[in-house]
C-alpha positions as CSV (number, residue, x, y, z in Angstrom):
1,X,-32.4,-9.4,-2.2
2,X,-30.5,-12.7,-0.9
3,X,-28.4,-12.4,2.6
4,X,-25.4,-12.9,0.8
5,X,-25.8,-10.0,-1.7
6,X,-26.8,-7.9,1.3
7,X,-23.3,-9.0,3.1
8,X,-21.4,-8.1,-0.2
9,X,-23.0,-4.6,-0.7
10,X,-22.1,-4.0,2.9
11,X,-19.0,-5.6,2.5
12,X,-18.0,-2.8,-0.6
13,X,-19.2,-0.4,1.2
14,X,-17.1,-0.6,4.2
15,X,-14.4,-1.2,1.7
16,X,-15.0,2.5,0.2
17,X,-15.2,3.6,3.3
18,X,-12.0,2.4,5.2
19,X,-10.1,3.8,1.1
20,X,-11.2,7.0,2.2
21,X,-10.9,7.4,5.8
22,X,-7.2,5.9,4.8
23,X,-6.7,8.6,2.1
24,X,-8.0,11.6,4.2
25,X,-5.9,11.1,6.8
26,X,-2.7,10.2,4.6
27,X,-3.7,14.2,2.6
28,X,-1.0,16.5,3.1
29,X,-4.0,19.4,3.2
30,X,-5.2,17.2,7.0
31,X,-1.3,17.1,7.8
32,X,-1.0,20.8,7.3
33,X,-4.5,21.5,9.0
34,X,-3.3,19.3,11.8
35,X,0.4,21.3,11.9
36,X,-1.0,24.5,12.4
37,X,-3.9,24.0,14.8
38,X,-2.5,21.2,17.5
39,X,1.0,21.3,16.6
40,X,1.3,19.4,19.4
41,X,0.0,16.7,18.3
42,X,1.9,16.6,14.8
43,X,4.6,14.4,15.8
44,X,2.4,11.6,17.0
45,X,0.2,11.8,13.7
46,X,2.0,9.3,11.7
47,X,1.7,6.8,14.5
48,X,-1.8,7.6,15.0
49,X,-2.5,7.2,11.4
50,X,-1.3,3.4,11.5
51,X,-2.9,2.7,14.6
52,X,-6.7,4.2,13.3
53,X,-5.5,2.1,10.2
54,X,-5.3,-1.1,11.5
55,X,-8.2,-0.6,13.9
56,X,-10.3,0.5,11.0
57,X,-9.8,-2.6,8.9
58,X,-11.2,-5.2,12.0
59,X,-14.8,-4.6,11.7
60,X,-14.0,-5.5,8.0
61,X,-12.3,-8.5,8.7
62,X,-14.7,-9.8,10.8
63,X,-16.6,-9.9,8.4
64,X,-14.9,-11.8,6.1
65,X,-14.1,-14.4,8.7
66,X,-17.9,-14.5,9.6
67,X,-19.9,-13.8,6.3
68,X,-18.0,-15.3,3.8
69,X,-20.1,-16.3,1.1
70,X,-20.1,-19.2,-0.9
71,X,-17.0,-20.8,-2.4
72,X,-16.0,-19.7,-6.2
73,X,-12.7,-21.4,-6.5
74,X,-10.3,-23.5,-4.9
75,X,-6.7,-24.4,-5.8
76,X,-5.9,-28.1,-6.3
77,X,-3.3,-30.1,-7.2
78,X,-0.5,-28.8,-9.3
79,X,-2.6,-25.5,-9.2
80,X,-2.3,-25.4,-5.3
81,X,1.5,-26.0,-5.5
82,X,2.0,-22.9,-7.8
83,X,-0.1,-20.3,-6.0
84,X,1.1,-21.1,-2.9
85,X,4.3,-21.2,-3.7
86,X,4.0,-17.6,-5.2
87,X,2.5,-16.4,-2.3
88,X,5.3,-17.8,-0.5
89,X,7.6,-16.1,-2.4
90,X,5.5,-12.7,-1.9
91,X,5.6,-13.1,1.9
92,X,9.1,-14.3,1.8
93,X,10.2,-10.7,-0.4
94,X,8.1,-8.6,2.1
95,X,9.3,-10.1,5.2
96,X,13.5,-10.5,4.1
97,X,14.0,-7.8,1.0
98,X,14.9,-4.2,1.9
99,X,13.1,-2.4,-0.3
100,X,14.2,1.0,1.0
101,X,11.6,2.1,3.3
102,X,12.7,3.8,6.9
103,X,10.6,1.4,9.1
104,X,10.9,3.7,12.0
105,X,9.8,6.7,9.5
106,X,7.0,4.6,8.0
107,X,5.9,3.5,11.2
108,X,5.9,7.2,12.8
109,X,8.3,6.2,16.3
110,X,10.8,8.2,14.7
111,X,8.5,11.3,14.7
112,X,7.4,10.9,17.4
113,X,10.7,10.2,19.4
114,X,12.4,13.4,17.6
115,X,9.3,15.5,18.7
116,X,8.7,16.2,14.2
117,X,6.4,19.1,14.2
118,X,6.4,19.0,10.2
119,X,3.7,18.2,8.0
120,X,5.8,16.7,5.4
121,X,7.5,13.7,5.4
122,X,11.4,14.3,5.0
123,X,12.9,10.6,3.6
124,X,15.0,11.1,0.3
125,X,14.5,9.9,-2.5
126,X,15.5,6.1,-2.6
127,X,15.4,3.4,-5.5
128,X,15.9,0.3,-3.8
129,X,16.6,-3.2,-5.9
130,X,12.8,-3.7,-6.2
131,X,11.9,-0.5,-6.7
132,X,14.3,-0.6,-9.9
133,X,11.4,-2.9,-11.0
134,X,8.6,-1.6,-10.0
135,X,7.6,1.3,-8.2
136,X,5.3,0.2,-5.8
137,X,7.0,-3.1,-4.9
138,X,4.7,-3.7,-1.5
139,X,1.6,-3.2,-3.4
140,X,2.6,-5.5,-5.9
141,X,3.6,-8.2,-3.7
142,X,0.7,-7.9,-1.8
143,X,-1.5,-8.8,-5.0
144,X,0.2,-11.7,-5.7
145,X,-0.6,-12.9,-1.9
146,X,-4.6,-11.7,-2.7
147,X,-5.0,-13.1,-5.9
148,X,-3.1,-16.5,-5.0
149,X,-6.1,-17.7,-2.6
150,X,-8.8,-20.0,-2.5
151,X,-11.8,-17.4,-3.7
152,X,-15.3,-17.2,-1.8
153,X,-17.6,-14.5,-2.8
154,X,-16.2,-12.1,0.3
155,X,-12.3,-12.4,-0.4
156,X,-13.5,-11.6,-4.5
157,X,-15.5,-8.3,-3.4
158,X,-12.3,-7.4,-1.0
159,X,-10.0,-8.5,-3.5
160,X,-11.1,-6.3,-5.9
161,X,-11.7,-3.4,-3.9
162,X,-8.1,-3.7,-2.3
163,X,-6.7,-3.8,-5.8
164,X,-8.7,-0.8,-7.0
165,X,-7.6,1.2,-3.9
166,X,-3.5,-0.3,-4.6
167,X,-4.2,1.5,-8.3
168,X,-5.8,5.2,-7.2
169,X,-3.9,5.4,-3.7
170,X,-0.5,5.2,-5.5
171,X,-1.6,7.7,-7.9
172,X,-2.4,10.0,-4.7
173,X,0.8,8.8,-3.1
174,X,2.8,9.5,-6.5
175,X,1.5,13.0,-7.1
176,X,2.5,14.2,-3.4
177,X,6.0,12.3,-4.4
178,X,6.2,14.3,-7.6
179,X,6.1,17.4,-5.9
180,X,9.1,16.3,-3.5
181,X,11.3,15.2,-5.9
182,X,10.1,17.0,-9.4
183,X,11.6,16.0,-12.1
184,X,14.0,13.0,-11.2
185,X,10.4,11.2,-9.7
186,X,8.8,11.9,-13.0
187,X,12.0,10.4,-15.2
188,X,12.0,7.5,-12.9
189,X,7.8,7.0,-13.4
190,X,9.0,7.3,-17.2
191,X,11.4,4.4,-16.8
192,X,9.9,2.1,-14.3
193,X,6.1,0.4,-14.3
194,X,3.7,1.3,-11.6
195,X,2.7,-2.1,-10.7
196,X,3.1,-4.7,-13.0
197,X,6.8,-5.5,-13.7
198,X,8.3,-5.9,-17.3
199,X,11.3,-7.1,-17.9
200,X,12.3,-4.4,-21.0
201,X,11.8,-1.7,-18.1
202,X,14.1,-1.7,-15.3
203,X,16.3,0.6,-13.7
204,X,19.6,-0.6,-13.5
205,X,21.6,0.4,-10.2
206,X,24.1,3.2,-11.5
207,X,20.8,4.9,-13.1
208,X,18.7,4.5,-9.7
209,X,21.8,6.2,-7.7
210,X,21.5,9.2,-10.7
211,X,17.8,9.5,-9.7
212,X,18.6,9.6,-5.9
213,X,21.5,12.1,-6.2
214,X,19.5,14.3,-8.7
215,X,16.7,16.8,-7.2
């Protein structure tokens, strides 16, 4: 077995690893776990969980940055203009577009600054412009940045991985949603693609405020 196979089977497997760490300690079971034996500790957990997050993906991208495999494609031309001008547009989206997210929620300073001692998250139900399009707009976006680069053998393995994890962890995230909001959630997974947009299915804005107002 080559060095470079050996790098991408490690590689996956610290992929699988980080999905899982992330989805263990995103589980409303470890929340709840976590509520009743340091309660204390509850309204610090959301901040916690991004911080062991973000520190869990470094070891990961050090190795991309150090064992990157050979190179499998490279934009050129009229091909480099187009991908990076969607990615540009991706980035551009993410940074500027509300897309209906509490930051200080999502980020866990607002649990933390209210002292939260709840397990569950408490954010109502909202439809934002580009989530009239598609439901999980930052996953999407962020696959249009992946899949727009130059490819070596690492970034491919990751690529995939990341996009595999995007398709099961909204699943997870979608089934703890559907138990929030019951049935307006599951009308609006009914009306509204999961990832990929289509233009014959999109909310239009008097039928996302419906959903919001309707628990």
């Amino acid at each position: 077995m080559g060095a470079d196979t050996t790098n991408l089977m490690l590689l996956s497997l610290a992929w699988i690893a980080y999905a899982a760490l992330h989805s263990s300690l995103a589980s409303l079971g470890l929340k709840r776990a976590a509520a009743a034996h340091l309660p204390r500790l509850v309204p610090a957990y959301r901040l916690v969980y991004n911080l062991v997050a973000g520190l869990a993906l470094l070891p990961i991208l050090w190795g991309l940055v150090h064992r990157p495999g050979p190179w499998l494609w490279r934009w050129k031309g009229p091909g480099a203009w187009v991908m990076n001008g969607l990615a540009l547009v991706a980035i551009g989206v993410l940074v500027a577009w509300p897309v209906g997210y509490d930051l200080g929620e999502f980020l866990g300073w607002r649990q933390l600054r209210t002292r939260r001692g709840m397990a569950e998250d408490l954010e109502p139900l909202r439809i934002s412009a580009l989530h009239r399009h598609v439901r999980h707009p930052w996953y999407s976006l962020s696959l249009v940045i992946l899949w727009t680069r130059d490819m070596n053998a690492a970034r491919l393995v990751s690529a995939g991985w990341i996009t595999a994890y995007f398709i099961v962890g909204s699943w997870l995230e979608e089934r703890k949603l559907l138990v929030r909001f019951g049935a307006a959630y599951r009308e609006y997974m009914d009306r509204v693609p999961g990832l990929l947009p289509r233009p014959w299915k999109i909310l239009s804005r008097e039928e996302a405020r419906r959903l919001e107002k309707r628990r």
